[in-house]
BAFI-3210 file (N, C-alpha, C; in Angstrom, 3 decimals, decimal comma, padded with zeros to 6 digits):
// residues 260
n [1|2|3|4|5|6|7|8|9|10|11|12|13|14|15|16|17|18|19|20|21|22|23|24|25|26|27|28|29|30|31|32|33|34|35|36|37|38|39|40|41|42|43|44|45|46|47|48|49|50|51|52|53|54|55|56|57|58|59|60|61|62|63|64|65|66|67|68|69|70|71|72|73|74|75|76|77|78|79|80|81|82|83|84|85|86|87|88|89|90|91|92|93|94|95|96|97|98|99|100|101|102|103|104|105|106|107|108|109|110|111|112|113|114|115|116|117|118|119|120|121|122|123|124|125|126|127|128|129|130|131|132|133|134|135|136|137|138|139|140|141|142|143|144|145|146|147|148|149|150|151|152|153|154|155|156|157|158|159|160|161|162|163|164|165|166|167|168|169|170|171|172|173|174|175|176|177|178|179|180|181|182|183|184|185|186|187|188|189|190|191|192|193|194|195|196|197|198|199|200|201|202|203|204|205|206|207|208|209|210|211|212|213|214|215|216|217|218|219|220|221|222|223|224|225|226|227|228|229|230|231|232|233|234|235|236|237|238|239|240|241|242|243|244|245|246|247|248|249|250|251|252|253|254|255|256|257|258|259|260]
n.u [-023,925|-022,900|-021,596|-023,528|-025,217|-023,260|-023,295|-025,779|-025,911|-024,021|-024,915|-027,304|-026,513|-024,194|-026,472|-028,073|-026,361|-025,550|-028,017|-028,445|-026,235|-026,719|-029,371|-028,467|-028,523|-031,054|-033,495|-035,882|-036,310|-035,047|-037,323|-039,252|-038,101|-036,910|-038,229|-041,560|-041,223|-040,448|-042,264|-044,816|-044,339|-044,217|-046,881|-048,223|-047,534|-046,038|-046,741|-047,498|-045,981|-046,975|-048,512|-048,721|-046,070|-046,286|-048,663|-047,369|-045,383|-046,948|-047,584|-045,310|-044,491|-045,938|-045,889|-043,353|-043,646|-045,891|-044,329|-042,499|-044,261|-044,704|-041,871|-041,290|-043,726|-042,748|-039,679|-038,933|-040,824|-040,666|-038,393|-037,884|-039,111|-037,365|-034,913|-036,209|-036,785|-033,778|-032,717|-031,413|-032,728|-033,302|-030,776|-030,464|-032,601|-031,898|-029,462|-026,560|-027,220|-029,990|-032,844|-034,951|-033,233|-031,770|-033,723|-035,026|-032,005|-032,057|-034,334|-034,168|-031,684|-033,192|-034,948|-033,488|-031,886|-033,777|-035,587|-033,164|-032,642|-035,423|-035,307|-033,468|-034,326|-036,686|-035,609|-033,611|-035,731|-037,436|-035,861|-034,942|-037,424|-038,047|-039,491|-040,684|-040,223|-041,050|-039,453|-039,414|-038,463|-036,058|-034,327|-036,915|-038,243|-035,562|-036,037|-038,760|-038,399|-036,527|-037,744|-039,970|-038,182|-037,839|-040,451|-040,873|-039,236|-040,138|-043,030|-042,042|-041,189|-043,063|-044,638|-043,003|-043,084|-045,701|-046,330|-045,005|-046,105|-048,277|-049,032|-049,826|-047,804|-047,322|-049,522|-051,286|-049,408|-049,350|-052,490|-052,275|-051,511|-052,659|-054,664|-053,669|-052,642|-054,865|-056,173|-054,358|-054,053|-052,223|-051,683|-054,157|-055,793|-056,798|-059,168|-060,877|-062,063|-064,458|-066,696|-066,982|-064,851|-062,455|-061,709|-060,310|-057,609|-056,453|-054,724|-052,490|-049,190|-048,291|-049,503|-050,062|-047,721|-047,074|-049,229|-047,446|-045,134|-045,437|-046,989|-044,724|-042,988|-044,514|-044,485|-045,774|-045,522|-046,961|-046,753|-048,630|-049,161|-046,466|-046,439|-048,367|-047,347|-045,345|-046,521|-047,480|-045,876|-044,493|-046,453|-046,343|-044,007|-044,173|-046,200|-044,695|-042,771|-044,248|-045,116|-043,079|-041,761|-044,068|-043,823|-041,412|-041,589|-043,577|-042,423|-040,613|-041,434|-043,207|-040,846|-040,270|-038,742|-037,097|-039,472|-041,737]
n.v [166,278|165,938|163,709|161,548|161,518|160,891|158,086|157,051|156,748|154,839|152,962|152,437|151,881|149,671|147,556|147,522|147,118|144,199|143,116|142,830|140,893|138,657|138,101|137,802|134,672|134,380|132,460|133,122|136,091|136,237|135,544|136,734|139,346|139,606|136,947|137,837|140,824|140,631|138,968|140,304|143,020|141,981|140,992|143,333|145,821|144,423|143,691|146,454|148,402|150,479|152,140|155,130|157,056|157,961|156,550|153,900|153,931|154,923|151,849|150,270|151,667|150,848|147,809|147,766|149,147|147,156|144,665|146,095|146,033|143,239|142,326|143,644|142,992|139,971|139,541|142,496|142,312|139,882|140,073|139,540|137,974|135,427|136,383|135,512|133,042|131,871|132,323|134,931|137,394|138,653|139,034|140,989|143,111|143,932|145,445|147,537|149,395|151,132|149,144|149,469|150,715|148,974|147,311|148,936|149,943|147,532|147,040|148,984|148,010|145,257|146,690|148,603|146,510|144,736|147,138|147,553|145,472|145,315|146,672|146,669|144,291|145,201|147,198|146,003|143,828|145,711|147,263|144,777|144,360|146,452|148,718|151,850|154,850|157,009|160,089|162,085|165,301|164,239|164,640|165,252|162,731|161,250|162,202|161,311|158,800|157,959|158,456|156,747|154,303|154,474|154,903|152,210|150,767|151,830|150,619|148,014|147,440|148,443|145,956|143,624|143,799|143,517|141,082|139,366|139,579|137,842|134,563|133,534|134,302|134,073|133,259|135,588|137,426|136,219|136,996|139,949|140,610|140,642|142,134|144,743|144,829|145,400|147,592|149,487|150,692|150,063|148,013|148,543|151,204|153,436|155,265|153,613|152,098|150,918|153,196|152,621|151,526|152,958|154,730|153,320|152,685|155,797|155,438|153,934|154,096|153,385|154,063|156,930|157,400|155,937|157,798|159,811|159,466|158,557|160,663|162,668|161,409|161,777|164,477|166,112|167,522|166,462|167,577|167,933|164,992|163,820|164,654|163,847|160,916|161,474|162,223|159,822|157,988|158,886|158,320|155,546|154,778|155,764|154,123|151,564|151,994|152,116|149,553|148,004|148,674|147,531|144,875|144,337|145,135|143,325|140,945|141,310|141,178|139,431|137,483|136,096|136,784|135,081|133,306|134,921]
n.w [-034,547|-036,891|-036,551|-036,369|-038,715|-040,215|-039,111|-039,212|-041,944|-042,796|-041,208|-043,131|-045,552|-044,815|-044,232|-046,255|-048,183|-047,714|-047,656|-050,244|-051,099|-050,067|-051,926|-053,871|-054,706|-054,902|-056,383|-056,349|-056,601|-058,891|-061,088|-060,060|-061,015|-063,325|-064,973|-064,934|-065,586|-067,966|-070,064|-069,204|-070,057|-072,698|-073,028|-072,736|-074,473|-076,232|-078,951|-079,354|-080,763|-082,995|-081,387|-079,942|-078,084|-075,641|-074,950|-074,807|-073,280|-070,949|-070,046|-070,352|-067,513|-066,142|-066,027|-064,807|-062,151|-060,851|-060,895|-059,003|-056,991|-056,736|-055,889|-053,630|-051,859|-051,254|-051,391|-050,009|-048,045|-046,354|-045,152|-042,018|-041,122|-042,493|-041,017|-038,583|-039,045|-040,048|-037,638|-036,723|-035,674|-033,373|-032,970|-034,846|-033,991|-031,419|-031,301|-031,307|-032,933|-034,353|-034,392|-036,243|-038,276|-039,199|-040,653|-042,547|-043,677|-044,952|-046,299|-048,101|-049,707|-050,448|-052,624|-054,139|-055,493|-056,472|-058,374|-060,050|-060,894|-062,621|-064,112|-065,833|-067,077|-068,582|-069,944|-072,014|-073,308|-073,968|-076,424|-077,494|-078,275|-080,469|-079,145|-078,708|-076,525|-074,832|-073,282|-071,662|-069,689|-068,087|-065,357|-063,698|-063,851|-062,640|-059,917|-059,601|-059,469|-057,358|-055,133|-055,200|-055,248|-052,486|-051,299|-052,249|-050,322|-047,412|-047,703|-047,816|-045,107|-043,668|-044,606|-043,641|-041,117|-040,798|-041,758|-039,373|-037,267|-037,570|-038,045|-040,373|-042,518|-045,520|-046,337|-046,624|-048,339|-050,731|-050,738|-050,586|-053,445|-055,853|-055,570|-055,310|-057,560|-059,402|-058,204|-057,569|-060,263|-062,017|-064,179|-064,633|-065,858|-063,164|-063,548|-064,402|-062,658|-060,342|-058,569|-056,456|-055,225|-056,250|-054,258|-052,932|-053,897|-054,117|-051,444|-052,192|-052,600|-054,973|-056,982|-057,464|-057,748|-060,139|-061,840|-061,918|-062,721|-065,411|-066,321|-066,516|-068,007|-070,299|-070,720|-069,032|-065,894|-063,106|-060,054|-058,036|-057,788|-056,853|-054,832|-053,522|-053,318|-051,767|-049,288|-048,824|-048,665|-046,302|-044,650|-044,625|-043,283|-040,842|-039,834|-040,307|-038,466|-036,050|-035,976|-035,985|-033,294|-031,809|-032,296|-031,008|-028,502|-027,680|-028,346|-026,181|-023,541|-023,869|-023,489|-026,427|-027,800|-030,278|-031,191|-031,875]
ca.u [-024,968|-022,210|-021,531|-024,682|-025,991|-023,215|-023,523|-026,876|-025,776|-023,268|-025,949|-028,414|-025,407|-023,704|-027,224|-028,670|-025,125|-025,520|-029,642|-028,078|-025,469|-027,932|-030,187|-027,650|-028,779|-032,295|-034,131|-037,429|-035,659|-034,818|-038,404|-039,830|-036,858|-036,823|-039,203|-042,334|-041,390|-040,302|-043,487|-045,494|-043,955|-044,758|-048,209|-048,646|-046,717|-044,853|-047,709|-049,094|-045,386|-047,275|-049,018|-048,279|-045,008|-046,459|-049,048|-046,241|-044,606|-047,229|-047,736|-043,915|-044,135|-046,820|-045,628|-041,932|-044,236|-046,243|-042,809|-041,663|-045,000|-043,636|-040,830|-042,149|-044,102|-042,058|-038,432|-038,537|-041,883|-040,123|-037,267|-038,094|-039,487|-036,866|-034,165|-036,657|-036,356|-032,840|-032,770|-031,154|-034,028|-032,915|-029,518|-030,878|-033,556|-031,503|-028,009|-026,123|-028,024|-031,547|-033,583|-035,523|-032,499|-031,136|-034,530|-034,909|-031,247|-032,241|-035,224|-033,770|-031,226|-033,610|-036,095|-032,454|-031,712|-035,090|-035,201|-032,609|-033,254|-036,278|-035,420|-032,867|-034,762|-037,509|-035,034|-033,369|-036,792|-038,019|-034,693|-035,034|-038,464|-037,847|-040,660|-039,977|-041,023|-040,775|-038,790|-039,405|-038,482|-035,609|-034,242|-038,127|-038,178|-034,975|-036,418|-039,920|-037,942|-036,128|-039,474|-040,704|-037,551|-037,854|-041,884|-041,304|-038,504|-041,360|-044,047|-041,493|-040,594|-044,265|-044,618|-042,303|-043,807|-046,978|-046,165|-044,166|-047,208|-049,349|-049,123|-049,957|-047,634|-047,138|-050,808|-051,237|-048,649|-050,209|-053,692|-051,943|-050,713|-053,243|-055,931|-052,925|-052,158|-056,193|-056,581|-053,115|-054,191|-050,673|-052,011|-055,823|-055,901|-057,753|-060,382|-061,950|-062,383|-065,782|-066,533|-067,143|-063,719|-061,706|-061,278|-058,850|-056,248|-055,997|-054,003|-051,382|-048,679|-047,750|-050,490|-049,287|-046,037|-048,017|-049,645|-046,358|-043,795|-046,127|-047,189|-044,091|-042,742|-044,983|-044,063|-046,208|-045,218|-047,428|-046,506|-049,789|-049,055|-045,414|-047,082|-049,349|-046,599|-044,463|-047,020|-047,603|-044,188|-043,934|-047,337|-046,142|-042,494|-044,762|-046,851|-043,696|-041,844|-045,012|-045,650|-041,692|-041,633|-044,815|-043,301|-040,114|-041,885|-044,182|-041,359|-039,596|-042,755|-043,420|-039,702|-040,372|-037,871|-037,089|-040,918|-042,587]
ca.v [166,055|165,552|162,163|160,611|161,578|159,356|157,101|156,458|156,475|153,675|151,591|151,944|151,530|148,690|146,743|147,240|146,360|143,154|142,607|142,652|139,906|137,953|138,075|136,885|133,273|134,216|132,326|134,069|137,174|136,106|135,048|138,604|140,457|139,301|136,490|138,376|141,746|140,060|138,318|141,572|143,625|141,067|140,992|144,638|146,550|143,958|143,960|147,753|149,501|150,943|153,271|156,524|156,303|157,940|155,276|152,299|154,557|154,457|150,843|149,954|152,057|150,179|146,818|148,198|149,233|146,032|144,022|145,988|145,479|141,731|142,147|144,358|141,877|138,547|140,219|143,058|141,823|138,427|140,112|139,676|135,987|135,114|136,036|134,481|131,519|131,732|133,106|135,923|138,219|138,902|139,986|142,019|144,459|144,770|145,399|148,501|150,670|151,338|148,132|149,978|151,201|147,986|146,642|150,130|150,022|145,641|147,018|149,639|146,892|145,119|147,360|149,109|145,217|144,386|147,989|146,961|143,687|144,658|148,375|145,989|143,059|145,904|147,856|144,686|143,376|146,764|147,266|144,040|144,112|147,656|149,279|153,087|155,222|158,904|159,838|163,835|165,056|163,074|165,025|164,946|160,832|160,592|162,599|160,353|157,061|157,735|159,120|155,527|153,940|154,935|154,483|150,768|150,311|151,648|149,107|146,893|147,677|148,093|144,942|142,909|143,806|143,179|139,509|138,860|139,565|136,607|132,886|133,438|135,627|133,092|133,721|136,992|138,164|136,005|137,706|141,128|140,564|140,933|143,489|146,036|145,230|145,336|148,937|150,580|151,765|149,959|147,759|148,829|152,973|154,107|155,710|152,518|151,446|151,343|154,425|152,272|150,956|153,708|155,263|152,610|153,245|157,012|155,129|153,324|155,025|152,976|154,548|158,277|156,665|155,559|159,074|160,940|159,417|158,291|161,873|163,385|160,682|162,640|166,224|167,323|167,138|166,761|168,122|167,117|163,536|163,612|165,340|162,430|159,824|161,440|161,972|158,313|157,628|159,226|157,807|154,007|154,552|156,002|152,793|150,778|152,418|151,938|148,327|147,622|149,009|146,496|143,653|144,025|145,089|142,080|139,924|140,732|141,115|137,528|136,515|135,231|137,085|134,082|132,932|136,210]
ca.w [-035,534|-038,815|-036,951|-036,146|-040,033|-040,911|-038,692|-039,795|-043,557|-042,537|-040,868|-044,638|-046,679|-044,726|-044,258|-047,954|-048,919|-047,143|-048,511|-051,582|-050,986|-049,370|-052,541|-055,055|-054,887|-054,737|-057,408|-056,235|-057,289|-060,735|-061,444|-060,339|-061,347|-065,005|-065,861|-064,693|-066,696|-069,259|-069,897|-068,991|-071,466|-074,497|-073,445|-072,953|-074,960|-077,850|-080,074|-079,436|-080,921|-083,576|-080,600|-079,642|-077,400|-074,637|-074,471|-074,420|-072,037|-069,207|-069,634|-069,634|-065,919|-064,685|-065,576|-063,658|-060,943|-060,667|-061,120|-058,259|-055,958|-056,284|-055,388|-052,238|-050,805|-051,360|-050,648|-048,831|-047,232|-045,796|-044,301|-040,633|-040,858|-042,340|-040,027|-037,635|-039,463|-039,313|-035,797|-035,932|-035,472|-031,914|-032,605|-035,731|-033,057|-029,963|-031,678|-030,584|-033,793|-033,610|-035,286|-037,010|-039,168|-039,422|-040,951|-043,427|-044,817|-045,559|-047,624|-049,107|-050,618|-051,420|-053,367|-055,004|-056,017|-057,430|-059,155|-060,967|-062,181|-063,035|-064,962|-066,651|-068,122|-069,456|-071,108|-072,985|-073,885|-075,339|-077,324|-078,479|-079,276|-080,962|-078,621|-077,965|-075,192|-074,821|-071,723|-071,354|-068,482|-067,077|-064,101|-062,629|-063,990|-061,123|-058,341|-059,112|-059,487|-055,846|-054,583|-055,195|-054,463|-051,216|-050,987|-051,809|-048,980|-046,686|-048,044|-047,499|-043,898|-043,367|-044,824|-043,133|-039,534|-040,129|-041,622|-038,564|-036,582|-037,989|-038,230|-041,780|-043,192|-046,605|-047,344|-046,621|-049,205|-051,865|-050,194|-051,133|-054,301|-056,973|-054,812|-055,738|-059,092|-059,653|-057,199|-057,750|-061,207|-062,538|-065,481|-064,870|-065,512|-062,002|-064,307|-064,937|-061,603|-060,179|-057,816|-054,771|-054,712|-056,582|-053,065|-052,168|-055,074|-053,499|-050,663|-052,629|-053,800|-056,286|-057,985|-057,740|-058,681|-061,736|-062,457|-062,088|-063,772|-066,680|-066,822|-066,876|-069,059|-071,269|-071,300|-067,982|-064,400|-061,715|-058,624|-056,885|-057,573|-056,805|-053,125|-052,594|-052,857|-050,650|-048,472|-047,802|-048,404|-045,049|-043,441|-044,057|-042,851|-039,653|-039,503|-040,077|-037,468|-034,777|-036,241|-035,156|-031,814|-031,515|-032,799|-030,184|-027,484|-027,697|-028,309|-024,844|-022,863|-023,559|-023,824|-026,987|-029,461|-031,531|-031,361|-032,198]
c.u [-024,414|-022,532|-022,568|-025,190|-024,926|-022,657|-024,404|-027,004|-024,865|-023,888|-026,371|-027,581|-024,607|-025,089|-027,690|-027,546|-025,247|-026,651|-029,016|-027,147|-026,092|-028,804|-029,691|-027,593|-030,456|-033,089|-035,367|-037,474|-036,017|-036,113|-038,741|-039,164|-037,115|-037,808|-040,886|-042,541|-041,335|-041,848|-044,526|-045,369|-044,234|-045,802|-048,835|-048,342|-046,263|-045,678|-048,194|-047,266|-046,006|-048,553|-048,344|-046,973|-045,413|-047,647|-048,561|-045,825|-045,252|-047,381|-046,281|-043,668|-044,947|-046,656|-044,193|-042,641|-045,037|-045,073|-042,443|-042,545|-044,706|-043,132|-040,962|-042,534|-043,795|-040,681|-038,553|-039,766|-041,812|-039,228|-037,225|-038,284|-038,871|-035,090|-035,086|-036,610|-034,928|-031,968|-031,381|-031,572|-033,721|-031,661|-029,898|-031,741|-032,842|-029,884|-027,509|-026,897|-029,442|-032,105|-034,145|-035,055|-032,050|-032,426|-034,882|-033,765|-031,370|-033,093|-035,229|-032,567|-031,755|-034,627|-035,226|-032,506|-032,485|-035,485|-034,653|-032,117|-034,227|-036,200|-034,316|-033,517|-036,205|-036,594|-034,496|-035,212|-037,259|-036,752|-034,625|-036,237|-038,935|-039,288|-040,117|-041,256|-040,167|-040,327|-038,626|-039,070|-037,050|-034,877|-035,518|-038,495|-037,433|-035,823|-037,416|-039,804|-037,547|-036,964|-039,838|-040,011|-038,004|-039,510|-041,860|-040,582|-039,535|-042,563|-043,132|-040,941|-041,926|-044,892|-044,489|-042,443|-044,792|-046,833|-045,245|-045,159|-048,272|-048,671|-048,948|-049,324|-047,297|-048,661|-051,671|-050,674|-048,990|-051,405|-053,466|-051,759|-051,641|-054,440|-054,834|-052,603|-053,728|-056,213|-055,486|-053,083|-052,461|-050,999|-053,400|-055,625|-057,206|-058,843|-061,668|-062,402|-063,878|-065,553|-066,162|-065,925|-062,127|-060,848|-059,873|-057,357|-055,562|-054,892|-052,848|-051,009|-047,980|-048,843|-050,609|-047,930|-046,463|-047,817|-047,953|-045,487|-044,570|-046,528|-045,886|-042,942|-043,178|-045,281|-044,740|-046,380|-046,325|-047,160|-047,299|-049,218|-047,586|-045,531|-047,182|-048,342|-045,448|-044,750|-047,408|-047,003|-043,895|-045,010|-046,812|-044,504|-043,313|-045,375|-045,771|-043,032|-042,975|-045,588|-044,369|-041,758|-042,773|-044,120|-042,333|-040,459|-042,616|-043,286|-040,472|-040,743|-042,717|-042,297|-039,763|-039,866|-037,680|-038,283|-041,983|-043,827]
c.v [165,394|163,754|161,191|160,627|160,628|158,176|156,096|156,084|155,261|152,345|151,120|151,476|150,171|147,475|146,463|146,591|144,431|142,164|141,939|141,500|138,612|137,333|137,403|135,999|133,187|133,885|133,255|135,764|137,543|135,698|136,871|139,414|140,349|138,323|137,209|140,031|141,705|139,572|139,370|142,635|143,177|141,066|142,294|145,673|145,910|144,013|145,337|148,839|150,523|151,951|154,073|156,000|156,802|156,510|154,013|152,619|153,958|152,445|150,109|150,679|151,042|148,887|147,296|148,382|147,743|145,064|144,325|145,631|143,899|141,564|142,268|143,164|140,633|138,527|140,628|142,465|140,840|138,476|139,940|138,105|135,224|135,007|135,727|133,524|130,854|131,689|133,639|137,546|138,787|139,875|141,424|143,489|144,392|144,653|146,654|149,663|150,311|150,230|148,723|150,469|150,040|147,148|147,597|149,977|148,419|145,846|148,032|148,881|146,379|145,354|147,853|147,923|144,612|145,645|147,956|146,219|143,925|145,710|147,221|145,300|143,920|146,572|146,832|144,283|144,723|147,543|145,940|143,675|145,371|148,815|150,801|153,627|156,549|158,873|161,743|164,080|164,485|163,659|164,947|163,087|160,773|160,711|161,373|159,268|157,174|158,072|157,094|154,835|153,280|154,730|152,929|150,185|150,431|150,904|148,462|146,623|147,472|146,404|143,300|142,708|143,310|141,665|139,126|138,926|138,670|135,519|132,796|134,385|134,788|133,660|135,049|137,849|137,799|136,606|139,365|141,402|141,092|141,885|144,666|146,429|145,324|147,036|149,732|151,157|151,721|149,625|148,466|150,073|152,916|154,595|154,860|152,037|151,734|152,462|154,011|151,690|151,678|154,739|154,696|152,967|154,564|156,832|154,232|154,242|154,792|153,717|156,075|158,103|156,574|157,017|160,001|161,059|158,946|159,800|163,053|162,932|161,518|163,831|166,944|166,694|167,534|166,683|167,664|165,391|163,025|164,089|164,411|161,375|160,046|161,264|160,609|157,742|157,446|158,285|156,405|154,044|154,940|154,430|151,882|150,715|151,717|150,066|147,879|147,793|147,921|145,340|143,277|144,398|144,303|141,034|139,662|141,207|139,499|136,588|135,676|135,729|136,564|133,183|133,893|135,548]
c.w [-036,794|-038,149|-036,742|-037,110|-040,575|-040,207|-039,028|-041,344|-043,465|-042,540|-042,369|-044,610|-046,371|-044,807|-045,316|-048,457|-048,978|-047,474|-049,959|-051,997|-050,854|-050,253|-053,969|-055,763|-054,479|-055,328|-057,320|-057,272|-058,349|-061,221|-061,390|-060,794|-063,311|-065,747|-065,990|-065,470|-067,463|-070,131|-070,056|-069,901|-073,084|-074,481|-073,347|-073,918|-076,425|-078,706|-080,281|-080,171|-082,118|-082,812|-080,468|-078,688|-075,636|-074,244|-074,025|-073,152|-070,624|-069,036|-069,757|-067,675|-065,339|-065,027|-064,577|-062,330|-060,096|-060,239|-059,013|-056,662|-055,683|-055,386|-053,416|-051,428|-050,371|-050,770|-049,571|-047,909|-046,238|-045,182|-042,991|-040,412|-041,619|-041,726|-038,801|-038,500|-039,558|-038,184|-035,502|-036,215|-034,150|-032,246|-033,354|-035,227|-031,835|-030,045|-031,025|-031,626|-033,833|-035,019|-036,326|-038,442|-039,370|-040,694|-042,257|-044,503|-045,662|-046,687|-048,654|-050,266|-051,604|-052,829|-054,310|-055,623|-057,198|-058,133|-059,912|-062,156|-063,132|-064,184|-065,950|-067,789|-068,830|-070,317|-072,511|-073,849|-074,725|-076,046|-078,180|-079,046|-080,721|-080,765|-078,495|-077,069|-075,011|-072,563|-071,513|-069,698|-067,586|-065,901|-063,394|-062,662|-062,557|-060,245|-058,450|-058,832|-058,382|-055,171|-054,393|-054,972|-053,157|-050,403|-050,732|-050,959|-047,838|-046,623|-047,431|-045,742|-042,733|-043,026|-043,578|-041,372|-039,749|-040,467|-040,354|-037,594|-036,617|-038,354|-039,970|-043,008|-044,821|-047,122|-047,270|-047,426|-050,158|-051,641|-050,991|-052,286|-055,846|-056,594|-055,456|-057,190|-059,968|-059,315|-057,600|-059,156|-061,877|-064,082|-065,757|-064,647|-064,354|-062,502|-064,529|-063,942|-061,032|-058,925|-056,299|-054,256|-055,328|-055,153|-052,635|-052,896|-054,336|-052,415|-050,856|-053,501|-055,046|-057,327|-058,424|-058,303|-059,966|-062,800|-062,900|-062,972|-065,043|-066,808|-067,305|-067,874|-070,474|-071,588|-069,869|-066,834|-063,354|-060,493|-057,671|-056,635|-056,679|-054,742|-052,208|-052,649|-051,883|-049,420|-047,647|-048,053|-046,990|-043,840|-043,560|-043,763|-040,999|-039,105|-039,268|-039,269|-036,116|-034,817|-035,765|-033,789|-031,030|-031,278|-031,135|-028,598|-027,061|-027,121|-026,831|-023,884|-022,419|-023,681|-025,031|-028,799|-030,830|-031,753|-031,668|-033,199]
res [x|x|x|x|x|x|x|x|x|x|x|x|x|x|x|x|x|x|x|x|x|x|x|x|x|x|x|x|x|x|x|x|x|x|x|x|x|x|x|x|x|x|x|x|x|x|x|x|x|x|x|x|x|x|x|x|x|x|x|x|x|x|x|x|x|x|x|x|x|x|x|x|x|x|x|x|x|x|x|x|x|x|x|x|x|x|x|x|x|x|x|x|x|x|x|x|x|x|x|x|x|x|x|x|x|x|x|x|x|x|x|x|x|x|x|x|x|x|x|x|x|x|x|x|x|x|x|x|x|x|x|x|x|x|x|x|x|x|x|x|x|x|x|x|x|x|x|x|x|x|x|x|x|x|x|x|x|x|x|x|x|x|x|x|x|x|x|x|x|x|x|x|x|x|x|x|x|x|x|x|x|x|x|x|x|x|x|x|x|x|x|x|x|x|x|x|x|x|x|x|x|x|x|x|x|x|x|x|x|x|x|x|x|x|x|x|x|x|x|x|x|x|x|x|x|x|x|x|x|x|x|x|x|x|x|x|x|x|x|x|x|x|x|x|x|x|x|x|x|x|x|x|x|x|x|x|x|x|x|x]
***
C-alpha cells in the first residue's frame, strides 16, 4: 500500500512538474496570469480603498477566482488537444501509469502554476496600490485555497475531456468563459442573480470557493460552504474520470488515438 501511495505521488509530482516546464513560454499564461488581474483589481478594488477591508477583500478573491477560471479553461482545459496536436496523446493514456493520473498530476501543475502567477501579480498590485484586505483566519484561508486548488485541477481534467470530445473545443471554451464569471457569483454577488438562473451558481464551485474564503477572510468560517466545494470537488473528478475512460475507449474502438 506505502508503495503504490508513492508511486502515485511520483506520477502528480513528476507530471505537474513537467506542466509547469511546459508553461514557461506560455504567453497565454502571462496574459491570464498577470495582465487580466492586474487590470481587474484597478477596476474593482483601486478606487474603492477607502471601503471597509472586508469588502476589498471579497472582491480581491473573486477577481483571483475569476483569474483562475481563465486559466482553467484555456490551460488546464487544452491539455489533451494539445498533446493531440502534438501527437503524443497516445503515449500519454496507454503508458505503464494509469492515464488518468498522468492527465490529473498535468492539471494540477497547471492550476499550482497559474495560482501563482496570479496570487502574485494581485498581491504586487494591491501593495502598490496601497489597498488592504483583512485576512482572519489564515490556517482555514490554506485548507480553502487547496480545497480550490484541487477543485480547479478537476475542472480542468473535466475540462480537458470534454474539449477533446468535440470538433469545437476553441469555441466552446470561449462559450464557457463568461456564463461562469456571470453565474459563479465571482464579480456578480449570487444574491443578485435572478431566481430562475441562481440555481445554476449552486453547481460551480468556484462559487462556494467565493463564499468561503471571502467569509472567512472576514472573521466567520463556513463549514457548509467549504462542504459544498468539496463535494463537487469530488463529483467533477468523477465526471472527469468517466469522461476519460470515454475518450480512450472510443479512441481504440475506432483505432483512432491520434484522431480522437
Amino acid at each position: 500500500m506505502a508503495s503504490r501511495i508513492a508511486g502515485t505521488a511520483w506520477v502528480l509530482w513528476t507530471c505537474a512538474r513537467m506542466q509547469i516546464r511546459e508553461m514557461s513560454g506560455n504567453h497565454l499564461g502571462l496574459v491570464i496570469g498577470v495582465v487580466q488581474p492586474v487590470v481587474l483589481i484597478l477596476v474593482t478594488v483601486g478606487s474603492r480603498s477607502a471601503q471597509p477591508a472586508e469588502t476589498v477583500t471579497r472582491w480581491t478573491i473573486g477577481v483571483l477566482l475569476t483569474s483562475l477560471w481563465a486559466s482553467t479553461v484555456w490551460v488546464a482545459g487544452g491539455i489533451l488537444r494539445l498533446e493531440l496536436h502534438y501527437g503524443t496523446l497516445a503515449a500519454s493514456v496507454t503508458s505503464v501509469r494509469p492515464g488518468f493520473l498522468v492527465l490529473l498530476g498535468k492539471c494540477l501543475g497547471a492550476t499550482l502554476r497559474g495560482v501563482a502567477v496570479i496570487a502574485a501579480s494581485v498581491t504586487v498590485t494591491l501593495l502598490l496600490t496601497g489597498v488592504r484586505v483583512s485576512l482572519a483566519h489564515p490556517g482555514w484561508l490554506l485548507l480553502g485555497s487547496a480545497v480550490t486548488i484541487v477543485s480547479g485541477a478537476a475542472l480542468g481534467m473535466l475540462l480537458a475531456c470534454v474539449l477533446l470530445l468535440t470538433h469545437y473545443g476553441l469555441q466552446v471554451s470561449a462559450a464557457l468563459m463568461y456564463p461562469v464569471f456571470l453565474l459563479g457569483g465571482l464579480l456578480v454577488p449570487s444574491d443578485l442573480l435572478p431566481a430562475s438562473v441562481n440555481w445554476i451558481s449552486t453547481l460551480i464551485s468556484l462559487r462556494w470557493a467565493q463564499e468561503f474564503l471571502a467569509d472567512t477572510a472576514a472573521g466567520h468560517v463556513d463549514l457548509g460552504a467549504l462542504g459544498t466545494l468539496a463535494a463537487l470537488t469530488a463529483g467533477y473528478f468523477a465526471l472527469a474520470i468517466a469522461s476519460f475512460v470515454r475518450v480512450v475507449d472510443r479512441a481504440r474502438k475506432e483505432g483512432t488515438l491520434e484522431l480522437v
